[in-house]
C-alpha positions in Angstrom: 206.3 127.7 83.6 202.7 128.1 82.6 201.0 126.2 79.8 199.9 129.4 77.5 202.2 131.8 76.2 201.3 135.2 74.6 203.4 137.7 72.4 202.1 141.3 72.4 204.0 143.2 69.2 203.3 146.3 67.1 203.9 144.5 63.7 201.9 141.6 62.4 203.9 138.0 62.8 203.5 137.5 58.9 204.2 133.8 58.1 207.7 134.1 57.7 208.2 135.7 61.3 206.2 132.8 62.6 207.9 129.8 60.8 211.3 131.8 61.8 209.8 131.4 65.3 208.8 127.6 65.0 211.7 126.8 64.1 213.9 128.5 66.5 212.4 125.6 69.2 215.0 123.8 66.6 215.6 122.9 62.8 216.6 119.9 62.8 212.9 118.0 62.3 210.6 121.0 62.3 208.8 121.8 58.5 206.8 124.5 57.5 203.1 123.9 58.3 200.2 124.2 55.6 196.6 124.3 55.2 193.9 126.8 55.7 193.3 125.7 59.5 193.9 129.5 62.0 195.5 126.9 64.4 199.3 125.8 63.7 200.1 122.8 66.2 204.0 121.2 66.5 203.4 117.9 66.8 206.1 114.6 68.4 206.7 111.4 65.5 203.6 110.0 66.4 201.2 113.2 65.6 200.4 113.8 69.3 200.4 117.8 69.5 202.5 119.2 71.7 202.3 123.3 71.1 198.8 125.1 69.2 199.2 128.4 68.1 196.7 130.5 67.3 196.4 133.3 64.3 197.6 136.6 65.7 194.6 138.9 67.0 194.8 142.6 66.4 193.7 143.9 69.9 192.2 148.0 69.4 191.0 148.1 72.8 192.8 149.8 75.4 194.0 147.8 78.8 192.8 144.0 77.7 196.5 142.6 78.6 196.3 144.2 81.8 193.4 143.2 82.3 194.0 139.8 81.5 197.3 139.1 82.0 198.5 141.4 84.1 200.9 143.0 81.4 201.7 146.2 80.1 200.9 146.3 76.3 201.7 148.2 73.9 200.0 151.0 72.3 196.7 150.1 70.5 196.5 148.4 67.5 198.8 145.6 68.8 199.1 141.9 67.8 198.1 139.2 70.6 199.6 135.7 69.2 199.1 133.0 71.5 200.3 129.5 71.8 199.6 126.4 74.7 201.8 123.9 75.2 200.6 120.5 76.0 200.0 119.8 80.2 203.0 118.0 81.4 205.1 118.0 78.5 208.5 119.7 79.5 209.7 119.9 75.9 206.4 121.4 75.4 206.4 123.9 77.6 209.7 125.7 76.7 208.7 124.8 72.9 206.2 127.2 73.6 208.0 129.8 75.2 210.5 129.9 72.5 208.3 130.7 69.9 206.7 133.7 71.9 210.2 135.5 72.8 211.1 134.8 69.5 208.1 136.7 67.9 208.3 139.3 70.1 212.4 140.1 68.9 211.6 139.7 65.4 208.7 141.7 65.4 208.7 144.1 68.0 207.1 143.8 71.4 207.1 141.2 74.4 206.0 137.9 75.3 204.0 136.9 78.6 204.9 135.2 80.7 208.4 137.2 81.3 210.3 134.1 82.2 209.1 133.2 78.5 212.2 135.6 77.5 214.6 133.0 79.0 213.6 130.2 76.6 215.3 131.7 73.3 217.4 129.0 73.8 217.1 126.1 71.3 215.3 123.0 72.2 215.5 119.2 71.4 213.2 118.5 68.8 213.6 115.4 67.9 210.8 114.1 66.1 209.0 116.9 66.0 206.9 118.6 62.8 204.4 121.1 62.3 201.3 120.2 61.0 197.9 121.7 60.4 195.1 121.0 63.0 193.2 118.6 62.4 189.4 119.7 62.3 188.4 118.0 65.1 191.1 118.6 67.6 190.7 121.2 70.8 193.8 122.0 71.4 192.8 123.7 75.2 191.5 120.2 76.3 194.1 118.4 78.7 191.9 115.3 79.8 188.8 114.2 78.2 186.6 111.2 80.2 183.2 110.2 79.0 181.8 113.0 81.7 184.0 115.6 81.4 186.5 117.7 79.5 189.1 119.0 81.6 191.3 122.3 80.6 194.4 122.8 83.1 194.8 127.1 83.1 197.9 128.3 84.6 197.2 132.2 84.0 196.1 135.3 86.7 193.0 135.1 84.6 191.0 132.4 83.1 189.0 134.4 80.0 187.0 133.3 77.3 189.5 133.0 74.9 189.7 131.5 71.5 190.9 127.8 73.1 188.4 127.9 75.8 185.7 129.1 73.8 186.0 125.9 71.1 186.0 124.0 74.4 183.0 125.1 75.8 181.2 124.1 72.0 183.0 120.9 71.9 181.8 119.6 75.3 178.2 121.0 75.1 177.7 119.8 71.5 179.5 116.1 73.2 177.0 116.5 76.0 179.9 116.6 78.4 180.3 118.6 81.4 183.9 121.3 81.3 185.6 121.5 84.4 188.5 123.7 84.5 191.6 123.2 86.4 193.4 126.4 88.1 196.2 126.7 90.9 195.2 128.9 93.9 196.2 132.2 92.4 194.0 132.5 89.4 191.1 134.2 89.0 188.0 133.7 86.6 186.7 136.6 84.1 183.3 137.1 84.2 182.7 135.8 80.6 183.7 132.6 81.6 181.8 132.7 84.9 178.3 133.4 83.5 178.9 130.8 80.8 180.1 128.1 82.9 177.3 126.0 83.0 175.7 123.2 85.9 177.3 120.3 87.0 179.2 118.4 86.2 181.1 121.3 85.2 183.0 123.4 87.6 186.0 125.9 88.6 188.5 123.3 90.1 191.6 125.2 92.4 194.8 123.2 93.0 194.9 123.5 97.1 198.2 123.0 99.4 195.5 122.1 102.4 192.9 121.0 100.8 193.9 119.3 97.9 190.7 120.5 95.4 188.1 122.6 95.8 185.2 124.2 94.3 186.4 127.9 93.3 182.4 129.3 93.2 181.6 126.8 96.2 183.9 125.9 98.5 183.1 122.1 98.4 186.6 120.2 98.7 186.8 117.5 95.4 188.5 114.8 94.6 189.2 112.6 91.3 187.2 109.8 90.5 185.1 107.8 88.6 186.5 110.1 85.3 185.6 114.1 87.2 186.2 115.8 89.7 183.5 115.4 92.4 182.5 116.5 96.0 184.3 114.8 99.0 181.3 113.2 101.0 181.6 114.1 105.2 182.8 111.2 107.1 179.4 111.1 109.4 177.3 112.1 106.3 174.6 109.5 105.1 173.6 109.0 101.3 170.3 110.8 101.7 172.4 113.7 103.4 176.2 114.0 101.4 177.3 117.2 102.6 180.8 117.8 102.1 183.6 119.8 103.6 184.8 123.5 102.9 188.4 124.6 102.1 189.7 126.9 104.5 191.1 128.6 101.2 187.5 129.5 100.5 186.8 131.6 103.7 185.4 135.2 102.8 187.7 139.0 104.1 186.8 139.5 107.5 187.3 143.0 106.5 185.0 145.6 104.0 187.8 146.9 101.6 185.2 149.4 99.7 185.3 147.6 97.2 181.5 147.4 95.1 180.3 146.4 92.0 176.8 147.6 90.2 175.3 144.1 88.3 172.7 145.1 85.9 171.0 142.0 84.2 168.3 142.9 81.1 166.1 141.2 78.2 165.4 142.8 75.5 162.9 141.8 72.9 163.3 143.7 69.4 160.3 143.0 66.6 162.6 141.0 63.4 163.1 143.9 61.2 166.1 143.9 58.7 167.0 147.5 60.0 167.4 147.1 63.6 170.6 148.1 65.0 171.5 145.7 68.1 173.9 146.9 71.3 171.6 150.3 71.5 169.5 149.3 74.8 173.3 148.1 76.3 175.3 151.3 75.2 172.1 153.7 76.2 172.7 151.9 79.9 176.5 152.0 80.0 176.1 155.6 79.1 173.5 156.8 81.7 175.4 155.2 84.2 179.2 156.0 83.5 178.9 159.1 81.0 180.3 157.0 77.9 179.9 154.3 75.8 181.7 150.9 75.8 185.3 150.8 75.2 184.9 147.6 73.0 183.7 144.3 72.3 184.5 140.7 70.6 183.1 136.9 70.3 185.8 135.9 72.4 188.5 137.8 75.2 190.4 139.9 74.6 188.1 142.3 73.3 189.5 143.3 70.5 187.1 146.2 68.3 186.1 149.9 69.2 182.5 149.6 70.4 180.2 149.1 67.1 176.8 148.5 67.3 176.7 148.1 63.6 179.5 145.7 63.2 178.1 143.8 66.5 174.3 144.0 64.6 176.4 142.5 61.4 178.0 139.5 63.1 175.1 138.4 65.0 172.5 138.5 61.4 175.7 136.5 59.9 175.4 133.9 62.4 171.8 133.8 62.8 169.4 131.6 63.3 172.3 130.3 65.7 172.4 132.5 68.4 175.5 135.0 68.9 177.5 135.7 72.5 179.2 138.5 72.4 181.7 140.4 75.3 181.8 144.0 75.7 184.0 145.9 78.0 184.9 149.6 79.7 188.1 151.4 80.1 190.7 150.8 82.5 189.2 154.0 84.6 185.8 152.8 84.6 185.9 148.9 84.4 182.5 147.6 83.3 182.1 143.9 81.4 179.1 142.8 79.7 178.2 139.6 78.1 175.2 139.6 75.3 173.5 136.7 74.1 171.8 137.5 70.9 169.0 135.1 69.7 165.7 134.8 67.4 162.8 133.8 69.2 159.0 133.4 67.5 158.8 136.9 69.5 161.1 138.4 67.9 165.2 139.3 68.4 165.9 139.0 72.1 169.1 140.4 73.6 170.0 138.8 76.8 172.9 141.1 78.6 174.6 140.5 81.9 176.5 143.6 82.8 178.4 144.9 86.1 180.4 148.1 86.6 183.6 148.0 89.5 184.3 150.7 92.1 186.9 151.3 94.6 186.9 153.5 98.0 186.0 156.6 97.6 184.7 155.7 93.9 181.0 156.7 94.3 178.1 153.8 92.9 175.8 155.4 90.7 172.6 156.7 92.4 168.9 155.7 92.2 167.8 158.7 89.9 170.8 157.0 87.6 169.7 154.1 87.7 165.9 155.2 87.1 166.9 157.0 84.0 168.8 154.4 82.8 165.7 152.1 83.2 163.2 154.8 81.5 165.5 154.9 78.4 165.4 150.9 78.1 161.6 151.1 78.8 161.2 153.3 76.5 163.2 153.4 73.4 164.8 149.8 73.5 161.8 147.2 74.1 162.7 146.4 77.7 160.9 143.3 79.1 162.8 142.9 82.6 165.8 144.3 84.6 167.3 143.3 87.8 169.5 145.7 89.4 171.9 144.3 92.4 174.6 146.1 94.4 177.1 143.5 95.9 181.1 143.3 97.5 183.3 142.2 95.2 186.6 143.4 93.8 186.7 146.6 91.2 188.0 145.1 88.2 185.3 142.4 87.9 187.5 139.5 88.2 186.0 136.6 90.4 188.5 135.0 92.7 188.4 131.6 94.3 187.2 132.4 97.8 183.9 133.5 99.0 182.1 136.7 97.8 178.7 137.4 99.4 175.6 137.5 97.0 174.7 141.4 95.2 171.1 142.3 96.8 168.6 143.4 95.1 168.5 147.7 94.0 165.5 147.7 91.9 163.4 145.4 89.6 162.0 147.0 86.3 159.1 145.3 84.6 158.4 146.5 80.8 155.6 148.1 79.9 154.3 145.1 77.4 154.8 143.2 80.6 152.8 145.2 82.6 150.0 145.5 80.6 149.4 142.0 79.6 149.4 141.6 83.7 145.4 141.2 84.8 143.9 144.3 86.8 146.0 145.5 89.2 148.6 143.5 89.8 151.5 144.9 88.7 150.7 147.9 90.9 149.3 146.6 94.1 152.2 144.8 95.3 153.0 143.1 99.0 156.0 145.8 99.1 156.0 148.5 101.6 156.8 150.9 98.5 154.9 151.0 95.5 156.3 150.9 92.2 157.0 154.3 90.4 155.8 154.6 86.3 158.6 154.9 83.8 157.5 156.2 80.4 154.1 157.4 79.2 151.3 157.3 81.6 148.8 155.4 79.0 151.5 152.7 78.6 153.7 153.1 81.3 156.8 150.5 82.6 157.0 150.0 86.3 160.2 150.7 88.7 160.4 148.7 92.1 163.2 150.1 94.6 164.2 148.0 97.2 166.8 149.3 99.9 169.8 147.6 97.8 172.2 147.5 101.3 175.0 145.1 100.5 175.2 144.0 104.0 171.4 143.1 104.5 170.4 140.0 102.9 166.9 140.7 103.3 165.8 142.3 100.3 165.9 138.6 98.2 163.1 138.0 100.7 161.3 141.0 99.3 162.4 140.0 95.7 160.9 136.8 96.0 157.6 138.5 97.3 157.5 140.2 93.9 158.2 137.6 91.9 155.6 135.5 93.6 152.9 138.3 93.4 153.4 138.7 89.7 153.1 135.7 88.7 150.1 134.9 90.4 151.1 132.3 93.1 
């Protein structure tokens, strides 16, 4: 059975519902828990938790449990309540999936996993009570060493949920590396991709060949020294440690049509108490899709209507400490972005990593699309840079643990600030065989640079790095 259980229902589980539900598991030792912590845990004689349950989540985005867990939800507003049982513990486990079938019949809806409806029936729990979280505790870390912190996922997709979210802050702020643990079936969301940061963290996947492996390299891993680590080659010398490949890892020898549009941008707003943030990001997903973002959240699911206003009013709440944010598209059009909102001595920067899926016969958007899109962020929303890339990978965004080639290059946008404070003529007499186009007005223009953005042709990094090196004067 898998470690986290999630119960989808119309009705808010109000606190009797959920201590109804606790104590299903079985009365005998189980007390009602208290305090003002939004994590509940059940917890053996001896304190060790063995089931964390989160306060419910009221989801008003369409499509996030299908997205995510591969579920059909109910109609929008729903109530996602979920709760992890502790790796290894069998107890634990159907603990947990007794309280999520028994939320969903008392207050109306269904609990995921399905096989979570066959644990209604009443489990030994000797010794067990319900307590409060403590402060400290991270209830989605399985193994902690004095390198890593290891969370154990059992779900089709790994997202940046509440748990994994705290765990991510927890091992950063204990300068220790996160490595999560997946079987061979799961996939990453790209929140957690683009915030999984350098080793020693990585995606681990459970392998029936290999053993471990590297789900974003390929590198086979073994346990030791307190992580997960690269297996050396046999004839490899310690100057030269290369490592072996899983076989799991090996790309499609076959184009499905599958494509996905990656747009990357910064953003640099002067610090005014009326600026509205999430403009340049909705002006983009507009131009390119013909509607605004379906919704966004600080953690998945998503769970508010697209807001720039409430996004503008969480991120001055939190500030001066920086605000991450993920947005997302419909089911029809799936598009995921991830913001970083920060204050700078240049101002308020919005860093936003966002990527659009298409199937066969689903046309990408087109070069004068993607020109206007880059005019409006030159021109009304303080664009400093944009990278546009074109790659294969699958429709609905999800990254898998198997090879997908790198996105090539469309176009590269420098803002017009950026242009001017360049000396002469650089910006405009490239090494390119096309010269940049003007975005904006002619006295203080932004520059466009196409590039031939063919997914099969790796060549157009080389040209990138040309660029790059040309602007910056090296």
């Amino acid at each position: 059975m898998t470690k986290d259980v999630v119960a989808l229902t119309r009705n808010m589980p109000d606190p009797l519902s959920v201590l109804a539900a606790l104590l299903s598991g079985g009365p005998d030792l189980l007390a009602g828990a208290e305090g003002n912590g939004a994590v509940v845990q059940l917890c053996d004689g001896q304190g060790r938790p063995l089931v964390s349950v989160e306060a419910p989540l009221l989801v008003r985005v369409r499509g996030e449990a299908q997205r995510l867990l591969g579920a059909t939800e109910p109609e929008v507003p729903y109530w996602w309540t979920e709760a992890r049982a502790t790796t290894g513990v069998k107890e634990a486990e159907r603990l947990a999936g007794t309280f999520a079938a028994r939320v969903a019949t008392l207050v109306g809806g269904t609990a995921w996993p399905p096989d979570a409806t066959r644990s209604l029936g009443v489990v030994s729990t000797d010794g067990v009570r319900a307590v409060p979280t403590p402060a400290a505790a991270q209830p989605a870390v399985d193994v902690l060493t004095d390198k890593v912190a290891v969370v154990i996922q059992d779900r089709p997709v790994v997202a940046m949920t509440a748990w994994l979210s705290n765990a991510f802050g927890a091992a950063a702020e204990a300068e220790l590396g996160l490595q999560i643990v997946t079987p061979a079936g799961t996939r990453l969301s790209p929140a957690v991709r683009n915030s999984l940061p350098g080793w020693p963290s990585r995606w681990v996947v459970r392998d029936e060949e290999d053993g471990y492996y590297d789900g974003l390299s390929g590198a086979v891993l073994r346990w030791g020294d307190g992580l997960f680590e690269p297996v050396g080659s046999p004839d490899a010398s310690p100057q030269d440690p290369r490592t072996p490949l899983a076989a799991s890892f090996a790309p499609r020898t076959s184009d499905d049509g599958e494509r996905q549009l990656a747009v990357s941008f910064r953003t640099i707003h002067p610090a005014d108490e009326r600026l509205v943030l999430g403009g340049a990001l909705e002006a983009v997903w507009r131009e390119l899709t013909g509607e605004p973002p379906a919704g966004w959240g600080t953690e998945e699911p998503a769970n508010l209507p697209w807001s720039p206003r409430q996004l503008t009013d969480v991120a001055y709440e939190r500030a001066p400490d920086p605000t991450w944010l993920v947005v997302v598209g419909t089911p029809e059009r799936p598009g995921l972005a991830t913001v970083r909102v920060s204050r700078t001595t240049g101002g308020v920067e919005e860093d936003v990593t966002l990527a659009f899926g298409y199937g066969p016969g689903e046309e990408v958007p087109t070069d004068a699309d993607i020109t206007r899109a880059a005019e409006v962020l030159a021109t009304r929303h303080d664009l400093q840079s944009m990278l546009v890339q074109v790659r294969r990978a699958r429709r609905d965004l999800s990254v898998p643990p198997r090879f997908e080639g790198p996105g090539v290059p469309y176009a590269f946008v420098l803002g017009a600030e950026e242009v001017r404070q360049m000396p002469g003529d650089r910006a405009r007499r490239t090494p390119l065989a096309r010269p940049p186009r003007e975005l904006g007005p002619k006295r203080r223009p932004a520059l466009y640079y196409p590039f031939d953005g063919d997914p099969s042709d790796l060549a157009g990094w080389t040209d990138f790095e040309r660029l790059m090196r040309h602007l910056k004067g090296s």
